[in-house]
C-alpha positions in Angstrom: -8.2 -1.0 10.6 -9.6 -3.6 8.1 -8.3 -5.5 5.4 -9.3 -7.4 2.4 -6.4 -9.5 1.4 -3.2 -10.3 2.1 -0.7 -11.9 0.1 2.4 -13.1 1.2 3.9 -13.9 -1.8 3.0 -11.2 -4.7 5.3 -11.0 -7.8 2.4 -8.4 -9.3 2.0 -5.1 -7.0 5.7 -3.8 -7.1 8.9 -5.2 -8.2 10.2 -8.7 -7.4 8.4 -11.1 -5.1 6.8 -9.3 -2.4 3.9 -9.2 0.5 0.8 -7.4 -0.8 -1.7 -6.2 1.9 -4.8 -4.7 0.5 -6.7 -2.6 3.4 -10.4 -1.2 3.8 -11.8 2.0 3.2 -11.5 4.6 0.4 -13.1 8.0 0.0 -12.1 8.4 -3.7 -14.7 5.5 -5.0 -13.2 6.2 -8.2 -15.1 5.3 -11.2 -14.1 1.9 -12.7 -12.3 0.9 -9.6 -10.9 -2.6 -10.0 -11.2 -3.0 -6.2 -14.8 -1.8 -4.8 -15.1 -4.1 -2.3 -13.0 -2.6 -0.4 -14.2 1.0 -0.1 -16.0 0.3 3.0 -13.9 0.7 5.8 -15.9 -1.7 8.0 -15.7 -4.5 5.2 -12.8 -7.7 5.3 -10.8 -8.5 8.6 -9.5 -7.2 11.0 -6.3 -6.2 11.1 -4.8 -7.3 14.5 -1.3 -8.1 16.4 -1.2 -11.3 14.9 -1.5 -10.5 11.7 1.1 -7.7 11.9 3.5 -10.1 13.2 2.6 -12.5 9.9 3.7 -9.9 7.7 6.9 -9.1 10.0 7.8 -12.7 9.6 6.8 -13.3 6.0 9.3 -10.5 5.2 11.8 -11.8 7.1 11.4 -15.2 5.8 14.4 -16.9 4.1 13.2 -19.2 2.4 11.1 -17.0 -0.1 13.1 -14.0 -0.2 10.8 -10.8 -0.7 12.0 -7.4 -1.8 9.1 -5.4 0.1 5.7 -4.4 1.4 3.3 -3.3 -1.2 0.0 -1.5 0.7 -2.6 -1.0 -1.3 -6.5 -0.9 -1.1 -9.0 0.5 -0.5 -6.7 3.2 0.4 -4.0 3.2 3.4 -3.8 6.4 3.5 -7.7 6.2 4.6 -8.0 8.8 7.7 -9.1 5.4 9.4 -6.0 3.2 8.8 -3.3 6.1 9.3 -2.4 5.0 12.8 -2.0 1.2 11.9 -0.2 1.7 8.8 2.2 4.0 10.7 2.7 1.2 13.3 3.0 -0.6 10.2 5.8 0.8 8.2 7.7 1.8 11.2 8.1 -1.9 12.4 8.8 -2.9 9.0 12.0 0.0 8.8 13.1 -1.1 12.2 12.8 -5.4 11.6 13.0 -5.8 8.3 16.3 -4.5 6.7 16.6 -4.3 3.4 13.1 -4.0 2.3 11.5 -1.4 0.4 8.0 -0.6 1.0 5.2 0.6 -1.5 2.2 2.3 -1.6 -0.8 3.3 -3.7 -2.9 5.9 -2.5 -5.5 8.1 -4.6 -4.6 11.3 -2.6 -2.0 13.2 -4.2 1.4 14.0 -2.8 1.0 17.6 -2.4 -2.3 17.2 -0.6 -1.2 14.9 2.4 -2.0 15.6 5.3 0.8 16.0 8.3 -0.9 12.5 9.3 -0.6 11.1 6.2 2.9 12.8 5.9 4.5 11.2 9.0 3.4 7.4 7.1 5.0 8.4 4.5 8.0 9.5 5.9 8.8 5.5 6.2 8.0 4.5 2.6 10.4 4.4 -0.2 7.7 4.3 -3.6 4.3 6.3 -3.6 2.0 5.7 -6.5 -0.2 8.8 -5.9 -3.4 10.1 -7.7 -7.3 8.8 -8.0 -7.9 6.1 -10.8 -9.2 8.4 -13.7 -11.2 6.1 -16.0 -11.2 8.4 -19.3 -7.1 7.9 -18.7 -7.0 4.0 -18.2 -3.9 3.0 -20.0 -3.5 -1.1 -19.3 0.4 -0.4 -20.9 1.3 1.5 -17.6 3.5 -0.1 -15.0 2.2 -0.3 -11.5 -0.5 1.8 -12.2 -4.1 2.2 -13.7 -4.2 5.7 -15.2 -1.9 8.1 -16.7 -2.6 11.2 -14.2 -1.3 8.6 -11.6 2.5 9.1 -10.6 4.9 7.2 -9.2 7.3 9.0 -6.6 10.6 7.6 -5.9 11.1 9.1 -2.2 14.0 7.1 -1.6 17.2 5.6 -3.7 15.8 2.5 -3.3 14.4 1.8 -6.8 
């Protein structure tokens, strides 16, 4: 799997200060897409051992305490990034307590597959739906359109 950007401090995508990872590769290619660039699976970095121990540390870091993962894209629910983002989440649940984890994805809930299922088995928010441009609303919290929906899977809030 690729990515485009991380952040390791976010206070935008999610509630409270956060790490924000922004993956490759998205089918949808929504119209008016803030984030094109990263459609391409192939495009950004890679997205290797050491960088999934960054983000493992980053979260656990003291010093600038973050309330979660947001995952975002490109979209990492991307057939191509399942397995990672699995590997992912999973490590976050089991070293990171305490933290919730987001995710934005333009498939819809009811349309994920068992693959996709088994990520989000580990994630506490999903902001589900493609980007509709006609239904833009720039009012909207934590998301770009008003068919988008945000699932609260967990108690964590």
């Amino acid at each position: 799997m690729n990515y485009h950007q991380y952040f390791p401090i976010d206070v935008v995508n999610g509630p409270g200060t956060r790490a924000t990872l922004f993956v490759s590769g998205c089918e949808h290619q929504c119209r008016g897409c803030y984030n094109q660039s990263t459609w391409n699976p192939d495009s950004g970095h890679l997205f290797d051992e050491a960088m999934l121990e960054q983000v493992i540390k980053d979260l656990n870091d003291t010093r600038i305490v973050r309330r979660g993962l947001s995952l975002s894209g490109g979209d990492p629910l991307h057939p191509g990034n399942l397995d990672v983002i699995l590997t992912l989440v999973k490590r976050v649940r089991q070293e990171c307590r305490g933290k919730d984890i987001w995710l934005w994805t333009g498939y819809r809930l009811d349309e994920l597959s068992p693959a996709q299922q088994a990520v989000i088995a580990h994630v506490d928010v999903l902001v589900d739906g493609k980007f509709e441009q006609s239904l833009a609303d720039p009012s909207l919290v934590f998301r770009g359109s008003s068919n988008q929906v945000i699932h609260y899977l967990t108690d964590k809030r």
